[in-house]
Rosetta silent file (secondary structure, phi, psi, omega in degrees, C-alpha in Angstrom):
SEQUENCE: XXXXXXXXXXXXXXXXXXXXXXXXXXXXXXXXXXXXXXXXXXXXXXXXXXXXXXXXXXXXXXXXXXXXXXXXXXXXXXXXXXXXXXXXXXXXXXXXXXXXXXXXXXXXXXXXXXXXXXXXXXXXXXXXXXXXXXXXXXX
SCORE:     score description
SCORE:     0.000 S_00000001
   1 L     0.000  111.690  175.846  -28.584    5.720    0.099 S_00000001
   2 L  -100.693  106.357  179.598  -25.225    7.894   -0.463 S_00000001
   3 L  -110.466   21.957  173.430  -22.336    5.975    1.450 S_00000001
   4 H   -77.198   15.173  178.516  -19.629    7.105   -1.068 S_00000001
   5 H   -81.634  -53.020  165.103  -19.484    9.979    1.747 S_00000001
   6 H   -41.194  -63.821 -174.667  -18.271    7.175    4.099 S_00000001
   7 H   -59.765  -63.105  136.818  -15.654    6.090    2.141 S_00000001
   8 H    35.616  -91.751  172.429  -14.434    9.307    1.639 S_00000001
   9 H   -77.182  -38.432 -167.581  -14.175   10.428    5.097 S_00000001
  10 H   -68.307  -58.069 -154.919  -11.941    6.990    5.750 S_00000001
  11 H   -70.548   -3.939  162.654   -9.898    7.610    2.862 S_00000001
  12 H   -68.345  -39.449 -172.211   -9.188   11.498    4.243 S_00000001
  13 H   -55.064  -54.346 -175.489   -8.807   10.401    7.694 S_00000001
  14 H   -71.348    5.485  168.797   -6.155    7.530    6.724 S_00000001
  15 H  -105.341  -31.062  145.679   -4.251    9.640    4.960 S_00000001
  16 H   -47.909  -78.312  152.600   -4.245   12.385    7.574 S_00000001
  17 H  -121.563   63.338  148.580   -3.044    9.878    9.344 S_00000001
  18 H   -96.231  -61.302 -172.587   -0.254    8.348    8.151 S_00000001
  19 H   -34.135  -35.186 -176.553    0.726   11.560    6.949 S_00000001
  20 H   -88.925  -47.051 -172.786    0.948   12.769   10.367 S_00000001
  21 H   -41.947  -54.457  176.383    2.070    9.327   11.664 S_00000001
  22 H   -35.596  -70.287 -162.904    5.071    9.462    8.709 S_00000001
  23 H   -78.181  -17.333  174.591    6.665   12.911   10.080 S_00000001
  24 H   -80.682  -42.103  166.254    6.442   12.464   13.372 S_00000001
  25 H   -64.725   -2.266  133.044    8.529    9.225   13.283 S_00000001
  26 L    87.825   43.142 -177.147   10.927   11.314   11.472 S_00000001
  27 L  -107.269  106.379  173.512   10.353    8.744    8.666 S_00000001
  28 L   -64.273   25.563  173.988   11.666    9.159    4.777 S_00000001
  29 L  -121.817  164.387 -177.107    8.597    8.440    3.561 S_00000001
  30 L  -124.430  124.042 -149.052    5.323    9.526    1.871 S_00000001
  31 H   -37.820  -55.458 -178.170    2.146    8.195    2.598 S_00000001
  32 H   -54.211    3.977 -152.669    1.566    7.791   -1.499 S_00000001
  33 H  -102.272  -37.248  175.419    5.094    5.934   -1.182 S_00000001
  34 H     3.726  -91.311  178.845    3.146    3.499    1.682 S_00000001
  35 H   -20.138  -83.085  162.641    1.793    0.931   -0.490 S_00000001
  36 H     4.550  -74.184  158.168    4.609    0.266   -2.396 S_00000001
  37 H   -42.957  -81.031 -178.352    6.694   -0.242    0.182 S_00000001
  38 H   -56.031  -31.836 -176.261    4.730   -2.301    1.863 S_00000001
  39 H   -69.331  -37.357  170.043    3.898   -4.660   -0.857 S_00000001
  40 H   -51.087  -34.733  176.943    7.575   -4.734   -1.892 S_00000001
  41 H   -97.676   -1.164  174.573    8.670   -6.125    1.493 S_00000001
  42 H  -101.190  -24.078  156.656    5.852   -8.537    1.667 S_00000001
  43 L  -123.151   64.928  152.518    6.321   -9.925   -1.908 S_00000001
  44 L   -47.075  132.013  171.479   10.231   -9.631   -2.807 S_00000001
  45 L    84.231    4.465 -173.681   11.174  -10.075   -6.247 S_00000001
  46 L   -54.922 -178.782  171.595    7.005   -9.253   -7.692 S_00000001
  47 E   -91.753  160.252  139.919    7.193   -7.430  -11.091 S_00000001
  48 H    13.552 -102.007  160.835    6.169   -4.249  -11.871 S_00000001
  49 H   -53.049    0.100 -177.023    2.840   -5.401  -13.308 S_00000001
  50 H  -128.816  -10.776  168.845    2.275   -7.696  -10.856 S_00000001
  51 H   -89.297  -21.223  170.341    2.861   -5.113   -8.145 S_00000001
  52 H   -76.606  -64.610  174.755    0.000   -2.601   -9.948 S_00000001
  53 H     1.090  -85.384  159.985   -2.089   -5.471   -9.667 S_00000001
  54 H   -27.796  -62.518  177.788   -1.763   -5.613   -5.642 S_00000001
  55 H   -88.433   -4.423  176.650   -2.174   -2.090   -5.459 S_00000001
  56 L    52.002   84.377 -173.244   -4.549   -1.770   -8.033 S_00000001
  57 L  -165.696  161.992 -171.306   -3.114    1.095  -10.146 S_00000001
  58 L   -90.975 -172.119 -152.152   -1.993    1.103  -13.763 S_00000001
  59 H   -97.868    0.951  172.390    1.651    0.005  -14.688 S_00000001
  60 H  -118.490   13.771  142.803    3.028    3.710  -15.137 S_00000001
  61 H   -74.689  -49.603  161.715    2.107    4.685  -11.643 S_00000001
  62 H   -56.278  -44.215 -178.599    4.146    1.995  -10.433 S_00000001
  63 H   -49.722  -66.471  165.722    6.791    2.851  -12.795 S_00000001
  64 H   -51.636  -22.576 -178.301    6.838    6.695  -11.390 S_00000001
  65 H  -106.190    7.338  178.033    6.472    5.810   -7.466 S_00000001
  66 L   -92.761  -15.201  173.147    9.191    3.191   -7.718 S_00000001
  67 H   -60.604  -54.483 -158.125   11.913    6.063   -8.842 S_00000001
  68 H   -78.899  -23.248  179.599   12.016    7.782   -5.845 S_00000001
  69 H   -77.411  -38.938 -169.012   12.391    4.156   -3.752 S_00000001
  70 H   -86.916  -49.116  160.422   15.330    3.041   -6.205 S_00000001
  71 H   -45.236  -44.477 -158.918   17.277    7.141   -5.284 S_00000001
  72 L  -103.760    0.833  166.741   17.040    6.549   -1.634 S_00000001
  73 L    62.557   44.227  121.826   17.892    2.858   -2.001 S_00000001
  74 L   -22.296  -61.077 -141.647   14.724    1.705   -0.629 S_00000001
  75 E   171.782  144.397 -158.099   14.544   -1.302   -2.967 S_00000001
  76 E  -110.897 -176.687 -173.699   16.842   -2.625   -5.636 S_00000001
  77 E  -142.685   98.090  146.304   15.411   -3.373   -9.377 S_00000001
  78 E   -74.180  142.110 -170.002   16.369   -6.253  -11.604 S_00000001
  79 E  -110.442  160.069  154.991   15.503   -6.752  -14.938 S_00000001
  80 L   -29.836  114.269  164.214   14.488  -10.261  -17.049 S_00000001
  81 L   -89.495   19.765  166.753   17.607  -11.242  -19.033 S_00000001
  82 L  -112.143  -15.429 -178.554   14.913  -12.776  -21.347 S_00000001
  83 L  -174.417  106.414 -152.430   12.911   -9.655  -21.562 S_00000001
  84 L   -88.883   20.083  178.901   14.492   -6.579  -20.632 S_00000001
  85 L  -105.673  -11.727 -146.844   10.751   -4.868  -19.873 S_00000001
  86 L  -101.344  136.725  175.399   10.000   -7.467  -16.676 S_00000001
  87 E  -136.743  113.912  168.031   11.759   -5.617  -13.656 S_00000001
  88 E   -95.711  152.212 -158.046   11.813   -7.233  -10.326 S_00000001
  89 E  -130.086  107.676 -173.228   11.587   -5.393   -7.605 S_00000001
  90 E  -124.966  133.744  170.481   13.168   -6.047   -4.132 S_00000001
  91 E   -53.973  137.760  170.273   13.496   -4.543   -0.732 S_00000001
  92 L   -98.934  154.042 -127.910   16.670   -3.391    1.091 S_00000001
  93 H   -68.359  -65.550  173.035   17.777   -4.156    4.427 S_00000001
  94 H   -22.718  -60.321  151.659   16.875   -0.297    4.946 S_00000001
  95 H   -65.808  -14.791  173.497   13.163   -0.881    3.707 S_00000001
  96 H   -76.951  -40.277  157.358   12.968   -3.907    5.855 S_00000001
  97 H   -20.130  -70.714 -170.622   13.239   -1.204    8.732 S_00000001
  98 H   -78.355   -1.331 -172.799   10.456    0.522    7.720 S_00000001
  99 H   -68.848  -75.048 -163.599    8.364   -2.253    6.971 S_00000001
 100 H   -22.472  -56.687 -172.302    8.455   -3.054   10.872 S_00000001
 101 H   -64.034  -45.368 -153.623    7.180    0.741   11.466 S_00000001
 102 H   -94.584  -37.831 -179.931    4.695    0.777    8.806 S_00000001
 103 H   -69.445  -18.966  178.276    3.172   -2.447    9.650 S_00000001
 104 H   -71.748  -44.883  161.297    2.995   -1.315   13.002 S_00000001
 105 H   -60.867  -36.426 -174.199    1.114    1.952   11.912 S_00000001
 106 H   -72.087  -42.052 -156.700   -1.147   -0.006   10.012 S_00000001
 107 H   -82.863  -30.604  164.107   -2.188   -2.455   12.533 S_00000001
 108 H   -38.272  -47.607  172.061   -2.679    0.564   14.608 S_00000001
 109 H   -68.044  -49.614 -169.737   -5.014    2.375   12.506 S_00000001
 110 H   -55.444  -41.279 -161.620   -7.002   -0.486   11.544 S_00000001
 111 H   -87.652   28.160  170.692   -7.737   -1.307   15.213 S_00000001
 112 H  -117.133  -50.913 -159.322   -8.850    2.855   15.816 S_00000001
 113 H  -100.596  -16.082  168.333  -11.164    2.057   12.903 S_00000001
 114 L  -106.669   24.929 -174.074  -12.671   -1.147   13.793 S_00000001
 115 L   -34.539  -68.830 -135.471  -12.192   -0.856   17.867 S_00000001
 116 L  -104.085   24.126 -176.386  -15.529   -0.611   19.021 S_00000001
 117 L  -106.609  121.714 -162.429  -16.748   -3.381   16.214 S_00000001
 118 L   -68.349  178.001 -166.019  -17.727   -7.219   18.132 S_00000001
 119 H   -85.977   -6.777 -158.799  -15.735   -9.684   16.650 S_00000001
 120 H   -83.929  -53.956  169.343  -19.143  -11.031   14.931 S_00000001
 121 H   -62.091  -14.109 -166.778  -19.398   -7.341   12.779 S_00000001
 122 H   -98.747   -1.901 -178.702  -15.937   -7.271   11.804 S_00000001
 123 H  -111.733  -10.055  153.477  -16.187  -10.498   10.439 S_00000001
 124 H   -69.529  -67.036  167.957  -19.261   -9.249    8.672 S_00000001
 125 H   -41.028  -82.332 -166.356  -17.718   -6.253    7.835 S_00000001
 126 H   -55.021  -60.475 -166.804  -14.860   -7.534    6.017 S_00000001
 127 H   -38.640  -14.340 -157.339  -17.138  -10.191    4.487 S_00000001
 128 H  -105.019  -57.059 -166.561  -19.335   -7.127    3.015 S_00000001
 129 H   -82.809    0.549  139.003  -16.695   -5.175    1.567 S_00000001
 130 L   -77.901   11.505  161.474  -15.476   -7.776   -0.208 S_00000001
 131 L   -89.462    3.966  171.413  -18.456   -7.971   -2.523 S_00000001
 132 L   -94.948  153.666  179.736  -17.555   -4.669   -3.555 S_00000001
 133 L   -97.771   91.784 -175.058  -15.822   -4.744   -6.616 S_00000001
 134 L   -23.589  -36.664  178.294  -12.846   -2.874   -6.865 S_00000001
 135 L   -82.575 -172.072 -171.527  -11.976   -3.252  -10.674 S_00000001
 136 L   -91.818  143.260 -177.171  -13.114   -0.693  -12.932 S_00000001
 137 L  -118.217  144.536 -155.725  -16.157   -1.296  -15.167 S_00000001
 138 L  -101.939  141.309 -179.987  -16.615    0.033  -18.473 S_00000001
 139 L   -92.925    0.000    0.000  -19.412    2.120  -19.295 S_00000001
């Protein structure tokens, strides 16, 4: 049975649209910028590292999509005065904006992909795909 085809098609389609979603609301943002975002305004002050976590990416991915959010003054950055590597990372009034929009996009999408699912599969559903495991497994 190949259903990595499935997955796939969701992750072009959600990216399609937001991507579409993004420019038409005339929105300074970029779908890979999404995440980020969102996790930043949902957990103020995480770390770095504790924000790769969340998004499940390594700690110099965060480092690189977190640049472009600290130029447009997105999201401010503090560091550790005990250890000048630990950076916290907080949203600005401006990012609180978009959180509103983006959560609104989200919940939007979700309910276009599970719509026509009874409430008894979607509670299946999510129960299923959380047995998959997400981290990476060494070979």
């Amino acid at each position: 049975m190949d259903f990595s085809g499935y997955f796939s098609a969701v992750a072009r389609k959600t990216q399609i649209y937001y991507t579409r979603e993004l420019k038409g609301l005339n929105l300074s943002l970029k779908y890979g910028e999404m995440p980020y975002i969102m996790t930043i305004c949902e957990y103020p002050g995480l770390t770095q590292d504790e924000i790769a976590a969340r998004v499940m990416v390594d700690k110099s991915t965060v480092a690189k999509a977190v640049k472009p959010l600290l130029a447009r003054k997105l999201i401010t950055c503090t560091v550790n005065n005990d250890d000048r590597r630990v950076h916290y990372l907080f949203p600005t009034g401006k990012a609180m904006l978009l959180y509103e929009q983006l959560r609104a996009l989200k919940e939007n999408w979700h309910m276009q992909l599970i719509g026509g699912m009874s409430e008894l599969e979607l509670v299946l559903f999510i129960e299923l795909l959380g047995k998959i495991p997400l981290q990476e497994t060494e070979t």
